[in-house]
C-alpha positions in Angstrom: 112.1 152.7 319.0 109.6 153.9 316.6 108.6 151.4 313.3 108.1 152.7 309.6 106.1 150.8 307.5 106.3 150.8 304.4 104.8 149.5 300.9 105.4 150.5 297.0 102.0 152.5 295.7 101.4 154.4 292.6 102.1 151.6 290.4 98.4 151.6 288.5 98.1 153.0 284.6 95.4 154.5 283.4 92.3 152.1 284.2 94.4 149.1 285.4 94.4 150.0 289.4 97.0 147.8 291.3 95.9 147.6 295.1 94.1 150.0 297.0 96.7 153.2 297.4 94.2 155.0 299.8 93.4 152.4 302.2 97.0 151.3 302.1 97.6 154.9 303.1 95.3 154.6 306.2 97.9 152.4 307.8 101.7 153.0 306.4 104.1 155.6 307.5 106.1 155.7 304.9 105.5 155.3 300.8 107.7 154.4 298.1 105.7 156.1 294.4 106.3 154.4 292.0 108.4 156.2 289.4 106.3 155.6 285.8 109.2 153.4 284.2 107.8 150.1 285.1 104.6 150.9 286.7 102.4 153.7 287.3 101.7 156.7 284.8 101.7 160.7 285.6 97.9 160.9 287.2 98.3 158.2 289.3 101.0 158.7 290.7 100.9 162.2 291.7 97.1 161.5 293.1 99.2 159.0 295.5 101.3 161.5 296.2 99.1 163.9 296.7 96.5 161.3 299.1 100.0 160.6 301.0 100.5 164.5 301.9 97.4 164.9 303.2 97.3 161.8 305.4 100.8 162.7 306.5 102.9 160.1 305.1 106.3 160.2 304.2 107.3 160.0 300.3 
């Protein structure tokens, strides 16, 4: 039975970084972006997006 894990990324806003998205990247399968209403703002959170695609992990 395969395993997904999982953790929340995206959530930084403008020069305020929260975690480390790409090395949290390296080792998830699975990513919940944050969705700019409490966290995260529109560049950051399509450069997670966009990081995620590339390393193949699920949005």
């Amino acid at each position: 039975m395969p395993l997904d894990l999982n953790s929340d990324l995206g959530e930084g806003f403008g020069p305020w970084r929260m975690g480390d998205d790409a090395a949290m990247l390296d080792i998830v399968t699975s990513a919940n972006i944050a969705c700019g209403f409490h966290a995260g703002d529109p560049a950051t959170m399509r450069r997670t997006c966009e990081l995620a695609v590339a390393k193949g992990v699920r949005i």
